[in-house]
N, C-alpha and C positions, 0 to 999 in steps of 0.2 A: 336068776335075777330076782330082786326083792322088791314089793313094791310098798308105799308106808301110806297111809293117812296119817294127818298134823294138822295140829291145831298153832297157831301163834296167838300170840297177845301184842297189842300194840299199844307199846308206852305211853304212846304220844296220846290217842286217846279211849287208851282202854277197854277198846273192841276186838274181839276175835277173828281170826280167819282161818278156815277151815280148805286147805287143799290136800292134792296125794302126788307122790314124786318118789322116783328111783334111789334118792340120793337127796336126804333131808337136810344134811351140812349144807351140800352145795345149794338147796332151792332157799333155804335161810337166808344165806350170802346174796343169792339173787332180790329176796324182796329188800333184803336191807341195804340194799347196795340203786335201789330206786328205780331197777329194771323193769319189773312191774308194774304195768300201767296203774292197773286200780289199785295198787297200796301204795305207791309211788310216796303220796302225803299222807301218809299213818305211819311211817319209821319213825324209831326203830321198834324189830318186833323182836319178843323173845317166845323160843319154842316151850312151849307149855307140856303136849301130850304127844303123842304116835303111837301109829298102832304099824305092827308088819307082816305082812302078808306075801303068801307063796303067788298066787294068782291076781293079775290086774284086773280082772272083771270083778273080781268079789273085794279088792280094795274101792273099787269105783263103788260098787254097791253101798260097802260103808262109809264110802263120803258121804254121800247122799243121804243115806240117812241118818249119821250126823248134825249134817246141814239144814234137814227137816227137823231136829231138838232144840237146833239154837235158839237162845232163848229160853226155853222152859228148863221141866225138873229136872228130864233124861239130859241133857245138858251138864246143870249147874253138878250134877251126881258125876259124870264123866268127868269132868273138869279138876274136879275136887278129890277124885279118887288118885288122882295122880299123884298128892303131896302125901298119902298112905302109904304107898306104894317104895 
């Protein structure tokens, strides 16, 4: 099994969120679909980035820190290397 980091964007207002899940289609579909408590009012999002990963511990690791860039440069750099890509 695979495990991903993902970044969304949220149209509505243009913020980020940064979670990790087995199955990125499917957790898309969940936030956009208002299951989500805490994005609930930020759909729709669209997936931005992912990363995939053999082992869950070291996906988890780079959520986190991730989620300790948002915001700064190591961020806007990740973010942006994507449309390179």
């Amino acid at each position: 099994m695979f495990y991903y980091v993902y970044i969304l964007l949220s149209k509505k207002d243009g913020k980020h969120y940064i979670g990790s899940t087995t199955n990125v289609e499917k957790r898309l579909l969940y936030h956009n679909t208002g299951k989500q408590k805490s994005t609930k009012y930020r759909i729709p999002f669209e997936l931005i980035y992912h990363e995939k990963y053999d082992d869950k511990k070291i996906a988890l690791q780079r959520e986190k820190q991730i989620k300790s860039y948002k915001g700064g440069e190591s961020f806007k750099k990740l973010i942006t290397e994507r449309s390179s890509r």
